[in-house]
PDB file of N, CA, C and O in Angstrom:
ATOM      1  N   UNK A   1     131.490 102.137  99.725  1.00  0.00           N
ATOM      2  CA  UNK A   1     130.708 103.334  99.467  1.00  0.00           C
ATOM      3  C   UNK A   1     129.238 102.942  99.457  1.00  0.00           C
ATOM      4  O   UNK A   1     128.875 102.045  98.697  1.00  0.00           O
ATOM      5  N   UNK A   2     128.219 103.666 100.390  1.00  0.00           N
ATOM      6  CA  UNK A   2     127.098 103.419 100.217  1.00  0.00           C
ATOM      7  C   UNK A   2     126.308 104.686 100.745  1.00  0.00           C
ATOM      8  O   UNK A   2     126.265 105.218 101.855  1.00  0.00           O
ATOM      9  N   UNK A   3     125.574 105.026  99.286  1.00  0.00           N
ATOM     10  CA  UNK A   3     125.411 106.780  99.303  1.00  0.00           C
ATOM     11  C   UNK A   3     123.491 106.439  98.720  1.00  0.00           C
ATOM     12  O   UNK A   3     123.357 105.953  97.597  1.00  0.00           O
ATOM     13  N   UNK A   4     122.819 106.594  99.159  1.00  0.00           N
ATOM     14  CA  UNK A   4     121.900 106.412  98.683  1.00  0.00           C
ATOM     15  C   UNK A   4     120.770 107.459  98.404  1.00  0.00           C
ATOM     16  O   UNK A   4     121.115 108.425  99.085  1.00  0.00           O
ATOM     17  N   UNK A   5     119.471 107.819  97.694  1.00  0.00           N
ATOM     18  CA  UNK A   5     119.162 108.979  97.197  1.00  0.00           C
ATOM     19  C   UNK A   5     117.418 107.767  96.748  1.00  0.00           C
ATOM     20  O   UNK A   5     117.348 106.683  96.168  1.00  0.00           O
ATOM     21  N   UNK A   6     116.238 108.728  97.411  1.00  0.00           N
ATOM     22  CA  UNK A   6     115.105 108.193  97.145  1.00  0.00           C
ATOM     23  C   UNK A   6     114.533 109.422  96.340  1.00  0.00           C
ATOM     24  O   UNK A   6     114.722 110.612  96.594  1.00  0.00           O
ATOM     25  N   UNK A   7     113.813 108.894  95.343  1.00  0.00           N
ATOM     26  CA  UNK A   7     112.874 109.798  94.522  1.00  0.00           C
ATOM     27  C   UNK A   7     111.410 109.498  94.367  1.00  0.00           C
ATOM     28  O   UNK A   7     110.948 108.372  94.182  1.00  0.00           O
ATOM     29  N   UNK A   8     110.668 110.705  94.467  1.00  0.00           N
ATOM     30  CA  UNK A   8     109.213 110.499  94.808  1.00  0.00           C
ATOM     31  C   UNK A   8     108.427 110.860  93.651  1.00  0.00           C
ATOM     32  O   UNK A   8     108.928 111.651  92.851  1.00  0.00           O
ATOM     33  N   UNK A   9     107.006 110.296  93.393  1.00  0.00           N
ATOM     34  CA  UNK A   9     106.912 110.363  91.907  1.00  0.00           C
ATOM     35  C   UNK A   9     107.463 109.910  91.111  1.00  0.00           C
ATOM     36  O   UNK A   9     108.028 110.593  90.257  1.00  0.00           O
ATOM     37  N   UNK A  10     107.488 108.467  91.122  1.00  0.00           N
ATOM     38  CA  UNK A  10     108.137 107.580  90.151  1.00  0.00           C
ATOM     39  C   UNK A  10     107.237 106.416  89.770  1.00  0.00           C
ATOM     40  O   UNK A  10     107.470 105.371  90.377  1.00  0.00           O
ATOM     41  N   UNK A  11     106.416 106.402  89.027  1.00  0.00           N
ATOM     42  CA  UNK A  11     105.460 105.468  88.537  1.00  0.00           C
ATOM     43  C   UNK A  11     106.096 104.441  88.183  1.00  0.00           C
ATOM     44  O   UNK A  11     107.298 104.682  88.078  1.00  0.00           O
ATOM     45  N   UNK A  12     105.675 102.868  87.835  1.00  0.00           N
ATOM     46  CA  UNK A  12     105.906 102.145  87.176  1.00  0.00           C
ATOM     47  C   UNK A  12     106.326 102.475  85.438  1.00  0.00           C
ATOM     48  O   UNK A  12     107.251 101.995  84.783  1.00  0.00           O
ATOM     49  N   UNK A  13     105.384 103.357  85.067  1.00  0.00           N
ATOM     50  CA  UNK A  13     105.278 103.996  83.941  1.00  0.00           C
ATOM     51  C   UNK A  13     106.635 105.151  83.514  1.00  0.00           C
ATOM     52  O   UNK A  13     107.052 105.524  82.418  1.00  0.00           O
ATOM     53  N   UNK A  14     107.006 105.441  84.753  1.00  0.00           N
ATOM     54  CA  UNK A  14     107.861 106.787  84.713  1.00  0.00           C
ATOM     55  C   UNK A  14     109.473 106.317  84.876  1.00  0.00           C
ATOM     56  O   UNK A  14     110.489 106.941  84.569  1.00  0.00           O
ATOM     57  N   UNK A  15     109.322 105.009  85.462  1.00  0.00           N
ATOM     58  CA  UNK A  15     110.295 104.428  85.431  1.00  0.00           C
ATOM     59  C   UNK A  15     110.922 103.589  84.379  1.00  0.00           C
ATOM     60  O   UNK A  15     112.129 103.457  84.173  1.00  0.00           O
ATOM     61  N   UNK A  16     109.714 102.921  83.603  1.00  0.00           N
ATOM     62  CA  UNK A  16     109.759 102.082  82.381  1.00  0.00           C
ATOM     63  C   UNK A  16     110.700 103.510  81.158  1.00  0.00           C
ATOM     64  O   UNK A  16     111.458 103.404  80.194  1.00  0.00           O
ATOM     65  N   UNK A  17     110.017 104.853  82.003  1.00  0.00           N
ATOM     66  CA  UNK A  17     110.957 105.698  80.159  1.00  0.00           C
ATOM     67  C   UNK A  17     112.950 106.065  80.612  1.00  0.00           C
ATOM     68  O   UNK A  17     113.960 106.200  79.922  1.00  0.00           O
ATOM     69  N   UNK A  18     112.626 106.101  82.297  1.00  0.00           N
ATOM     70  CA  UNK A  18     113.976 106.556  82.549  1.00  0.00           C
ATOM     71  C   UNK A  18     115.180 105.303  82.143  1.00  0.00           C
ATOM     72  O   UNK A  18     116.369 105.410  81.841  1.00  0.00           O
ATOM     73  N   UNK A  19     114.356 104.198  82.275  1.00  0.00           N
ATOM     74  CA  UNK A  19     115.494 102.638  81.837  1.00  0.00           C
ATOM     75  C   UNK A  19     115.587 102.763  80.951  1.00  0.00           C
ATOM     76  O   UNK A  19     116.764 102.749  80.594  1.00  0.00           O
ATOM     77  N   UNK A  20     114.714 102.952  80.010  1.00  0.00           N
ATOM     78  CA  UNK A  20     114.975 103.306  78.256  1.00  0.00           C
ATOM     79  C   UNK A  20     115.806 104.752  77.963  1.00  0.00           C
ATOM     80  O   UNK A  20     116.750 104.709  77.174  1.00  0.00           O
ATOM     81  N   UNK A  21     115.469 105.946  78.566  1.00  0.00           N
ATOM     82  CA  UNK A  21     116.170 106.740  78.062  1.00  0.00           C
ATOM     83  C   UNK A  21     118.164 106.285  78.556  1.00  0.00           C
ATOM     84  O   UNK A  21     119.253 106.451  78.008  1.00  0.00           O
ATOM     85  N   UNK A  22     117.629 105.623  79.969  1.00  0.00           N
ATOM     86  CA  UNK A  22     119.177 105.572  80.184  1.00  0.00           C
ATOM     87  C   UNK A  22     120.169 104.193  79.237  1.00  0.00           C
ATOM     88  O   UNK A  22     121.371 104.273  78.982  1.00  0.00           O
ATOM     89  N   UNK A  23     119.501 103.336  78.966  1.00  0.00           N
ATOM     90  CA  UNK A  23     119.617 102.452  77.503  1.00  0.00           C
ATOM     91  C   UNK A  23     120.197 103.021  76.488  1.00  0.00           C
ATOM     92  O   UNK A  23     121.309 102.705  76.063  1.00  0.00           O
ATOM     93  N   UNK A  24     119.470 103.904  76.033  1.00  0.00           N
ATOM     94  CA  UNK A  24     119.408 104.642  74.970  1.00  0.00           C
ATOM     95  C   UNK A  24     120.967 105.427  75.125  1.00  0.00           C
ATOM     96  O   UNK A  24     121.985 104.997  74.582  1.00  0.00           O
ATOM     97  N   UNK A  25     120.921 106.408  75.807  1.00  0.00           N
ATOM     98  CA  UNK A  25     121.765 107.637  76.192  1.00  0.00           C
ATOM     99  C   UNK A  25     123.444 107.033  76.204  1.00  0.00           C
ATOM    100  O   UNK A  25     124.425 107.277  75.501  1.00  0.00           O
ATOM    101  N   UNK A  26     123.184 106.086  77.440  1.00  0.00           N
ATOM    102  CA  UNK A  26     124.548 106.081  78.270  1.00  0.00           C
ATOM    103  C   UNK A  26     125.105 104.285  77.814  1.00  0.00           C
ATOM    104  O   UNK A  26     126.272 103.893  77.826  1.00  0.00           O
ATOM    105  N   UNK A  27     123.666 103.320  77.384  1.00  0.00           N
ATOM    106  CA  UNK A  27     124.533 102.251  77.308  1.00  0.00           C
ATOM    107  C   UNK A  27     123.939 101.260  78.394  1.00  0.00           C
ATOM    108  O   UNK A  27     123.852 100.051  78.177  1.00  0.00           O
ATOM    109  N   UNK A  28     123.562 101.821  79.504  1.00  0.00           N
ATOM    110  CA  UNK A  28     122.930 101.489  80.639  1.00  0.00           C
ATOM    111  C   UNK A  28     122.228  99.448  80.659  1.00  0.00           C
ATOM    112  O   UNK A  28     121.341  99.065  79.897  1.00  0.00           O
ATOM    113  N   UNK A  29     122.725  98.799  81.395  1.00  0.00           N
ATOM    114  CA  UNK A  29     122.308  97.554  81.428  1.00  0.00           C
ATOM    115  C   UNK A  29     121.501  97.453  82.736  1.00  0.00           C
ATOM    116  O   UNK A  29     122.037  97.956  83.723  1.00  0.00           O
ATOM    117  N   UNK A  30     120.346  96.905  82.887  1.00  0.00           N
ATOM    118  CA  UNK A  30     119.570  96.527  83.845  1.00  0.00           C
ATOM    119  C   UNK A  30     119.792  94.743  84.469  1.00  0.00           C
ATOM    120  O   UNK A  30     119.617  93.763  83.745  1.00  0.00           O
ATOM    121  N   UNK A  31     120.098  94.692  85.565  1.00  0.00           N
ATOM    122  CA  UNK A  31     119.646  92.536  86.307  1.00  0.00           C
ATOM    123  C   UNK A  31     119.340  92.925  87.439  1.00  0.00           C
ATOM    124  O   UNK A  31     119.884  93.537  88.359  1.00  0.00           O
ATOM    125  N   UNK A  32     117.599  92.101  87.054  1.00  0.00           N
ATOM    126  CA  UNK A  32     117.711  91.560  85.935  1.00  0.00           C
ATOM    127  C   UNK A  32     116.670  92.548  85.677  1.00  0.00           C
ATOM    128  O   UNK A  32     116.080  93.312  86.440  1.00  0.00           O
ATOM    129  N   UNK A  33     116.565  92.307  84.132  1.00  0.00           N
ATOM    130  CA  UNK A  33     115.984  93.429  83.331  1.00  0.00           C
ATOM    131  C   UNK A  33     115.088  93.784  83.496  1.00  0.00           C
ATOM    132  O   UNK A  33     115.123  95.001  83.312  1.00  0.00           O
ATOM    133  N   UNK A  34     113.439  93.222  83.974  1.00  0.00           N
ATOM    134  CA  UNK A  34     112.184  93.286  84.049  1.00  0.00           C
ATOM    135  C   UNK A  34     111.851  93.465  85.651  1.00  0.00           C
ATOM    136  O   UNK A  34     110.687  93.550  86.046  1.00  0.00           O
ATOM    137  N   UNK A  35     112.717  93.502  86.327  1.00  0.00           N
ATOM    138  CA  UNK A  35     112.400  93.455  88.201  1.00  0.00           C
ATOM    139  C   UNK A  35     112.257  95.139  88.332  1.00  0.00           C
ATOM    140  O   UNK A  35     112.592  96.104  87.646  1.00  0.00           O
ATOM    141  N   UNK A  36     111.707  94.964  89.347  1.00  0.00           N
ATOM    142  CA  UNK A  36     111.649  96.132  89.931  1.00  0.00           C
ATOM    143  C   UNK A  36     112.228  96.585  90.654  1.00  0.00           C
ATOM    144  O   UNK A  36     111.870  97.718  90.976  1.00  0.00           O
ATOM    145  N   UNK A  37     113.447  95.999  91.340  1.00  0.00           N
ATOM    146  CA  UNK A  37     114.614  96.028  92.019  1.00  0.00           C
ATOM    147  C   UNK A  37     116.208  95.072  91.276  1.00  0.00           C
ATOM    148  O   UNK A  37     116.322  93.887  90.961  1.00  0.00           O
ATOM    149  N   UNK A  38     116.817  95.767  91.240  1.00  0.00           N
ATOM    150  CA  UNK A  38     118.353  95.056  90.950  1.00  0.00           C
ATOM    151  C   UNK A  38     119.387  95.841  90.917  1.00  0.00           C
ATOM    152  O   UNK A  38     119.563  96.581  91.884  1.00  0.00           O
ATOM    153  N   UNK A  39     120.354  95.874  89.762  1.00  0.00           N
ATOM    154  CA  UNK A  39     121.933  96.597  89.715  1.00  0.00           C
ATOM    155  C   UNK A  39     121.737  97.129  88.694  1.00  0.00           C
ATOM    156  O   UNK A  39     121.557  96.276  87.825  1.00  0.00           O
ATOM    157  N   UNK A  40     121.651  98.442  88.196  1.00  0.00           N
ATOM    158  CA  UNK A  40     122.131  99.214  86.747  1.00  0.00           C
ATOM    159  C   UNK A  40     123.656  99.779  86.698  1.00  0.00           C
ATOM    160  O   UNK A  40     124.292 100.418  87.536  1.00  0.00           O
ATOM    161  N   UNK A  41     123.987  99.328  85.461  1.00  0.00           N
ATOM    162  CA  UNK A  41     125.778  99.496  85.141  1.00  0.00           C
ATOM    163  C   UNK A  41     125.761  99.869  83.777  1.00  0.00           C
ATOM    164  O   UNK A  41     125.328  99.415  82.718  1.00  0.00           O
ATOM    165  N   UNK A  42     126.622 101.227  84.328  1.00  0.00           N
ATOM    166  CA  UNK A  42     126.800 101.887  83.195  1.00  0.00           C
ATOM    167  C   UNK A  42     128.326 102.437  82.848  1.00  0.00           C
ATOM    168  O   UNK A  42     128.879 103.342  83.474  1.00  0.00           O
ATOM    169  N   UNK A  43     128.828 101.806  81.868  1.00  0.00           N
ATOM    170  CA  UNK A  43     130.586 101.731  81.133  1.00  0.00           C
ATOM    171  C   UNK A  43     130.512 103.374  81.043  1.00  0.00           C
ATOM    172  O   UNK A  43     129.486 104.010  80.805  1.00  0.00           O
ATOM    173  N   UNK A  44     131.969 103.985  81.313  1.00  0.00           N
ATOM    174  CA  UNK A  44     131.844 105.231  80.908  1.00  0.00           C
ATOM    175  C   UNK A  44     133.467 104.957  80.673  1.00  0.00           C
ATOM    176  O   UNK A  44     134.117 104.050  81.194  1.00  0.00           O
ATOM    177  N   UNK A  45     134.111 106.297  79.461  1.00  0.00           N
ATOM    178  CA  UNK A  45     135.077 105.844  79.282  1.00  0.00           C
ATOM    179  C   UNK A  45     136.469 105.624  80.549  1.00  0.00           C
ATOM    180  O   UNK A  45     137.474 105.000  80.208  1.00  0.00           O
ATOM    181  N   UNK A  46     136.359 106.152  81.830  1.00  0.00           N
ATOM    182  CA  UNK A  46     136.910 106.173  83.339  1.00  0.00           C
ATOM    183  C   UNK A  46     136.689 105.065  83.771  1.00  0.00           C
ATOM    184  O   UNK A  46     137.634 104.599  84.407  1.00  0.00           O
ATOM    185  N   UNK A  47     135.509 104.217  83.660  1.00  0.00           N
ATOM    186  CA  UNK A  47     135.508 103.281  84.589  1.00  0.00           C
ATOM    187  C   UNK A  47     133.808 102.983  84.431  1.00  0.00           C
ATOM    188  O   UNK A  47     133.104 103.537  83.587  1.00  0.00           O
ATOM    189  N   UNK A  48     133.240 101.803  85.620  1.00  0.00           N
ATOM    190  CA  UNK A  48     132.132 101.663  85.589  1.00  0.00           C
ATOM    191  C   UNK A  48     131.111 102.442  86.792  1.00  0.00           C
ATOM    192  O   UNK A  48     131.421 102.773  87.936  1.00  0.00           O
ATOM    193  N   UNK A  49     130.057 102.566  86.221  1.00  0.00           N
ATOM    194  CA  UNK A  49     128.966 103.375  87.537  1.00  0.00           C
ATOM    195  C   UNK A  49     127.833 102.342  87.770  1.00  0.00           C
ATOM    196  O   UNK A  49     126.817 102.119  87.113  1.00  0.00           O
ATOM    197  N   UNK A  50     128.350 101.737  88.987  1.00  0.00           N
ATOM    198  CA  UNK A  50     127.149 100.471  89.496  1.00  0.00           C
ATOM    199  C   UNK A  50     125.906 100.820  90.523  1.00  0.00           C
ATOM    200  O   UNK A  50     125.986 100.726  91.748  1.00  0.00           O
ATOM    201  N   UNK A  51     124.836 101.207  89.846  1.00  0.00           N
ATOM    202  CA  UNK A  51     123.722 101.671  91.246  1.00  0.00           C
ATOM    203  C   UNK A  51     122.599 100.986  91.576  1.00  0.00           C
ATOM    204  O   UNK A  51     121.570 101.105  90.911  1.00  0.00           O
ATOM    205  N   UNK A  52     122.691 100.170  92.678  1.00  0.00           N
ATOM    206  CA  UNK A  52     121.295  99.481  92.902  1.00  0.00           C
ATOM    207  C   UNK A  52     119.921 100.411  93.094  1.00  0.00           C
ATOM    208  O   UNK A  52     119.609 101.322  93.860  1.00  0.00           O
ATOM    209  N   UNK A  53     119.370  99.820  92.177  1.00  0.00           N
ATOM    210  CA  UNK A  53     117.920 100.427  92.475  1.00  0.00           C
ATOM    211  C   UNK A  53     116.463  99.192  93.187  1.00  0.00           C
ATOM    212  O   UNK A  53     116.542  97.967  93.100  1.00  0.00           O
ATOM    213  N   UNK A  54     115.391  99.875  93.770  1.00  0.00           N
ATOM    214  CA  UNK A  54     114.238  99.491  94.219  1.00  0.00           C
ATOM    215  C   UNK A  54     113.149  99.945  94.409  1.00  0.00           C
ATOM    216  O   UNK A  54     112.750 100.210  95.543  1.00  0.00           O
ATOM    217  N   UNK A  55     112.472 100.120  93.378  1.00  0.00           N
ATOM    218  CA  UNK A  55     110.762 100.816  93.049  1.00  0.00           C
ATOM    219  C   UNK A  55     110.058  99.941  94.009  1.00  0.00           C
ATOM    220  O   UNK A  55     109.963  98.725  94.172  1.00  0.00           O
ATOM    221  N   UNK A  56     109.373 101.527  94.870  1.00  0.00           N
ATOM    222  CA  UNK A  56     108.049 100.661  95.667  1.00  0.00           C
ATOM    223  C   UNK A  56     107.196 101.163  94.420  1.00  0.00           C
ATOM    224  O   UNK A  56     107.288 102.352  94.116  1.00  0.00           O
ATOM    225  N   UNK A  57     106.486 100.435  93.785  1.00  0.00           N
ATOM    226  CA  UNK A  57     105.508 100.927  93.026  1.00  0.00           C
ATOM    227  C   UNK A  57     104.302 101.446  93.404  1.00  0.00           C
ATOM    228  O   UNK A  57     103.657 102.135  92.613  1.00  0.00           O
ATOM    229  N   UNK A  58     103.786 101.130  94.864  1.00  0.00           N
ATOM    230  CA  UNK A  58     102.511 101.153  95.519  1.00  0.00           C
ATOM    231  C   UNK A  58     102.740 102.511  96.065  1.00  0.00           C
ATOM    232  O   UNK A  58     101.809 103.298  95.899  1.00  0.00           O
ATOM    233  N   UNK A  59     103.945 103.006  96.773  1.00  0.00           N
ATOM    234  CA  UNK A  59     103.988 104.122  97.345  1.00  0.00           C
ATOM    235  C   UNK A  59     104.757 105.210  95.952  1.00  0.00           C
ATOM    236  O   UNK A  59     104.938 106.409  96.164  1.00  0.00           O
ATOM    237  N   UNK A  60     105.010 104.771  95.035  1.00  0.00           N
ATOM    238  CA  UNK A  60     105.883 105.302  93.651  1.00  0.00           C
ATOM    239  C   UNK A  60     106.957 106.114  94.316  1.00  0.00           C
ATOM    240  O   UNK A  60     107.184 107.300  94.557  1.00  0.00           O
ATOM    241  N   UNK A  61     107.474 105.029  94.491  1.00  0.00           N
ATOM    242  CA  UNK A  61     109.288 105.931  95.064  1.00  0.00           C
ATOM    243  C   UNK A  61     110.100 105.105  94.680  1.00  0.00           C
ATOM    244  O   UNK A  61     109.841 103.905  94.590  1.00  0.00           O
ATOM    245  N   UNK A  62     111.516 105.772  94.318  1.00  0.00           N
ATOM    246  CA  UNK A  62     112.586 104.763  93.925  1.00  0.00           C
ATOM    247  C   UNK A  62     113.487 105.330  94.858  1.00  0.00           C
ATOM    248  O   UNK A  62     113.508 106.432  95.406  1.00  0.00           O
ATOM    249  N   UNK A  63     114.359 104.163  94.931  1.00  0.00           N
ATOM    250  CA  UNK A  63     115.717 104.334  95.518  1.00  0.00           C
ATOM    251  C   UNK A  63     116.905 103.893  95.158  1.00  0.00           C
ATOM    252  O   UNK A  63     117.106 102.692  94.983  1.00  0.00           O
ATOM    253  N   UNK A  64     117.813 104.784  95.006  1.00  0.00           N
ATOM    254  CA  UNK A  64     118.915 104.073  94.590  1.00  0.00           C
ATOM    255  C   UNK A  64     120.223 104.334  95.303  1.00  0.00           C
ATOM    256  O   UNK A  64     120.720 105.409  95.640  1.00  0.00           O
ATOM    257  N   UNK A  65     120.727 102.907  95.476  1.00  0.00           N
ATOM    258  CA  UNK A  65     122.402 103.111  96.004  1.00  0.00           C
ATOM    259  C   UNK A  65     123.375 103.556  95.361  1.00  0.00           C
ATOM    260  O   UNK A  65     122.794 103.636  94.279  1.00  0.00           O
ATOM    261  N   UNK A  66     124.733 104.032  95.076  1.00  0.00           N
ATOM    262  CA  UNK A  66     125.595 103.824  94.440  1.00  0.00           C
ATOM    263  C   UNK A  66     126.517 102.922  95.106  1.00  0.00           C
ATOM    264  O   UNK A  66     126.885 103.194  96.249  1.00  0.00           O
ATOM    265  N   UNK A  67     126.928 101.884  94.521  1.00  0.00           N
ATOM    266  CA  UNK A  67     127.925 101.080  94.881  1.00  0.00           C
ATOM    267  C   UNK A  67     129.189 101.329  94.261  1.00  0.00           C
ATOM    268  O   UNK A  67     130.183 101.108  94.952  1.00  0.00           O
ATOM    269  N   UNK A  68     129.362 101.785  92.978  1.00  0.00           N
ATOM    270  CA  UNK A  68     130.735 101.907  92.382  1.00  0.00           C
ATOM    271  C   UNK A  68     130.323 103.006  91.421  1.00  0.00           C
ATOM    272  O   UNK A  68     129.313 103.331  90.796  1.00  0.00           O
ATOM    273  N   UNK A  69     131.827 103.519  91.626  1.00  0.00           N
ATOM    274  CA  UNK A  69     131.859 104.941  90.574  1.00  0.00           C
ATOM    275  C   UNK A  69     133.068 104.927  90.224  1.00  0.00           C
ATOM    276  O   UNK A  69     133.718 104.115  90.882  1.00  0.00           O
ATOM    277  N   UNK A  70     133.624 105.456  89.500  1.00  0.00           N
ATOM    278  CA  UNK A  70     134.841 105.939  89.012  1.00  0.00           C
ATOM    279  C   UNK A  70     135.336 107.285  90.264  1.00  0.00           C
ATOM    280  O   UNK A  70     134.447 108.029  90.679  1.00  0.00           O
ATOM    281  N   UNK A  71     136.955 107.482  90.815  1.00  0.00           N
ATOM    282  CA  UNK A  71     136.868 108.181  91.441  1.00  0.00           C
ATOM    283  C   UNK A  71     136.722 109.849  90.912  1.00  0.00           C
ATOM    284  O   UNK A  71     136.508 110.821  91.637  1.00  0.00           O
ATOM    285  N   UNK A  72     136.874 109.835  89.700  1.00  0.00           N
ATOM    286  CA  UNK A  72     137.003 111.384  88.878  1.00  0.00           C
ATOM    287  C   UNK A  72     135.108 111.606  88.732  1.00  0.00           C
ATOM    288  O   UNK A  72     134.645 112.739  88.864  1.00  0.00           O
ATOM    289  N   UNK A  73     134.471 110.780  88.543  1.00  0.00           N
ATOM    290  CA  UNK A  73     133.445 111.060  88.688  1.00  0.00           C
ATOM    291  C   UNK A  73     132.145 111.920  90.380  1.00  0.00           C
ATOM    292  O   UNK A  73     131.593 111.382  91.341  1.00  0.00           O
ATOM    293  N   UNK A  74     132.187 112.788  90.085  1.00  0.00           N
ATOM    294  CA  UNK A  74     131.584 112.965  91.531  1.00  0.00           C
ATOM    295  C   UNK A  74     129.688 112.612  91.831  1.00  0.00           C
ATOM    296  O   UNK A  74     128.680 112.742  91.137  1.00  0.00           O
ATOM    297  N   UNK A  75     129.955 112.143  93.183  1.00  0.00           N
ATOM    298  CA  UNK A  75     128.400 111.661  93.429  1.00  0.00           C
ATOM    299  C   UNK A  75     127.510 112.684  92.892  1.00  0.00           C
ATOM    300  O   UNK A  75     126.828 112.376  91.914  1.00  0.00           O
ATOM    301  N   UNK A  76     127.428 113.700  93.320  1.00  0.00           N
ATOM    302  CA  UNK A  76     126.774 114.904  93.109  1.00  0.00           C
ATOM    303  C   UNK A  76     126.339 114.964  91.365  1.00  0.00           C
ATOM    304  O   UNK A  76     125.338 115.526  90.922  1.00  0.00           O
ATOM    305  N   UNK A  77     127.168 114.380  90.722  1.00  0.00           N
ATOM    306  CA  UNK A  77     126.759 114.483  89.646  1.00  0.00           C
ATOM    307  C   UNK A  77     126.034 113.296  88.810  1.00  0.00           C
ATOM    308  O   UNK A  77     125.386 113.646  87.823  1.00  0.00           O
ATOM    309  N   UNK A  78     126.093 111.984  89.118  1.00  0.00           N
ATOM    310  CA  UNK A  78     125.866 111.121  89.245  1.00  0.00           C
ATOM    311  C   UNK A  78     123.838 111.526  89.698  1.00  0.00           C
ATOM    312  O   UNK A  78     122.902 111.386  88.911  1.00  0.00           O
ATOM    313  N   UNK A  79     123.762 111.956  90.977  1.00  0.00           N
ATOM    314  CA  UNK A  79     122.305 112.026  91.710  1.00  0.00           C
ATOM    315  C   UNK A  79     121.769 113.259  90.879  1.00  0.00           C
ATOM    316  O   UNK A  79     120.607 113.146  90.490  1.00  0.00           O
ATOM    317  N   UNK A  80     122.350 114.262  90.594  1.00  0.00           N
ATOM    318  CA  UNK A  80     121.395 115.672  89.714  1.00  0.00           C
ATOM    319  C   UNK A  80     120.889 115.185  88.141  1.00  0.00           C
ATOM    320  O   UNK A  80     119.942 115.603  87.475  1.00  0.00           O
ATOM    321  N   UNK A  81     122.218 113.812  87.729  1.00  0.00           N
ATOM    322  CA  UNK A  81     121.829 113.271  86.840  1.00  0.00           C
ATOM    323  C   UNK A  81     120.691 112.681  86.682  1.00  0.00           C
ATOM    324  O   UNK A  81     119.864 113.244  85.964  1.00  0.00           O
ATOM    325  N   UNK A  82     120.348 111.368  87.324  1.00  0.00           N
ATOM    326  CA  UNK A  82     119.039 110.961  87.576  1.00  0.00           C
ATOM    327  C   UNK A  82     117.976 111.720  88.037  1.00  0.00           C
ATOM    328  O   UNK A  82     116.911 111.534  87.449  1.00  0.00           O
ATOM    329  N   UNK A  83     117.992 112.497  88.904  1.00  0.00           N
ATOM    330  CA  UNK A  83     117.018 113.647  89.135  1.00  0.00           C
ATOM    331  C   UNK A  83     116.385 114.197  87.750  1.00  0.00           C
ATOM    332  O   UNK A  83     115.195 114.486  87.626  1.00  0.00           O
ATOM    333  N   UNK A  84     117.160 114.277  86.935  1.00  0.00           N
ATOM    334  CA  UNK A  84     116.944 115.296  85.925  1.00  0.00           C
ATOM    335  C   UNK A  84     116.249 114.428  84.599  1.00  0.00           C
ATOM    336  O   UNK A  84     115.339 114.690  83.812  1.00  0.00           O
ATOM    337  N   UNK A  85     116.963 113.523  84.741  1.00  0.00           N
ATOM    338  CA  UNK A  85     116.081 112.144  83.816  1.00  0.00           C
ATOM    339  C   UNK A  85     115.068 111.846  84.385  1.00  0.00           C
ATOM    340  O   UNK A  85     114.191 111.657  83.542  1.00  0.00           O
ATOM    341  N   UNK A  86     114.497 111.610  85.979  1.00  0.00           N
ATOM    342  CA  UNK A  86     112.907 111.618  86.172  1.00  0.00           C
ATOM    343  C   UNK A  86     112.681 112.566  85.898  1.00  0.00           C
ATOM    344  O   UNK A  86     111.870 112.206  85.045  1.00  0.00           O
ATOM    345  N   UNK A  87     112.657 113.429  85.843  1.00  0.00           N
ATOM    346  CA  UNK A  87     111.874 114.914  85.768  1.00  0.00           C
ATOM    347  C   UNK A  87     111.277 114.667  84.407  1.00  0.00           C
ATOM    348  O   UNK A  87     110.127 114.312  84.149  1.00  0.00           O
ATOM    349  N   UNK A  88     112.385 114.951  83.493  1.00  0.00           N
ATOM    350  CA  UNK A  88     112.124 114.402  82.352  1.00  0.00           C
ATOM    351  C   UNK A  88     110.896 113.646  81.692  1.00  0.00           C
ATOM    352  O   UNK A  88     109.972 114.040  80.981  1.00  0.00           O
ATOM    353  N   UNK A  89     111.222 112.491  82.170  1.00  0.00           N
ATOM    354  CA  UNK A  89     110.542 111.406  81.925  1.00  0.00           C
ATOM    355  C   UNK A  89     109.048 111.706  82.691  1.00  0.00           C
ATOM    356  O   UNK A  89     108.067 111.574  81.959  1.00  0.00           O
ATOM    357  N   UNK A  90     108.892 111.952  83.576  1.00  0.00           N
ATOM    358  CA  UNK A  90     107.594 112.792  84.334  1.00  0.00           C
ATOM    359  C   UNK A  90     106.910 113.694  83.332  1.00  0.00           C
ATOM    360  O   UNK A  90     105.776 113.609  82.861  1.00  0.00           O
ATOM    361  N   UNK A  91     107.781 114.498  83.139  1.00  0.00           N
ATOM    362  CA  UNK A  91     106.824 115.486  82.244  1.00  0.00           C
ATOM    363  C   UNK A  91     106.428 114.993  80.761  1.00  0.00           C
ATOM    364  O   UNK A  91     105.442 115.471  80.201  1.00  0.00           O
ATOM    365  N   UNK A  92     107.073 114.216  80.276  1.00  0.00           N
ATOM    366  CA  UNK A  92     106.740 113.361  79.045  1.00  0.00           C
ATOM    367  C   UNK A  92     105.612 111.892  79.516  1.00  0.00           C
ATOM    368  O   UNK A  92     105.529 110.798  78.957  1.00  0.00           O
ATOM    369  N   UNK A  93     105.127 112.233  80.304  1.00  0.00           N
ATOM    370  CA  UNK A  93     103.966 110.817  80.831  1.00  0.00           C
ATOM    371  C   UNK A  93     102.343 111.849  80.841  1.00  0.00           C
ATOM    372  O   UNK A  93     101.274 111.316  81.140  1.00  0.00           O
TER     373      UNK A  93
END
């Protein structure tokens, strides 16, 4: 599976609150933790959700893959999710 989804308007800054809120929220582990590119994995009680991410910081866009999901989980919900946590996190900067 390789489903990928870029978001625009993503500061260094805007990104630093979405890793924390997703920390916070879901449990969310970052590798490695401080890069600006790696794997976020997040335990849910179904299974695990593995999505590579990669901040251009210069152009402020992120991108992220999904590599693993649970199959009861749908992509769609997974991508409106993060959508909705930058937004978030945008309007709180």
């Amino acid at each position: 599976m390789q489903d990928s989804r870029t978001f625009e308007d993503v500061s260094v800054h805007v990104w630093e609150k979405v890793k924390a809120m997703a920390r916070t929220r879901f449990g969310t582990t970052f590798d490695p933790e401080t890069s600006p590119a790696g794997t976020a994995r997040t335990s849910t009680p179904i299974g695990e959700v593995v999505i590579d991410y990669d901040l251009d910081a210069d152009a402020e866009q992120i991108t992220y893959t999904l590599r693993r999901k649970p199959m009861l989980i749908l992509s769609r919900h997974i991508w409106s999710g993060l959508e909705e946590a930058i937004d978030s996190c945008r309007q709180q900067s």
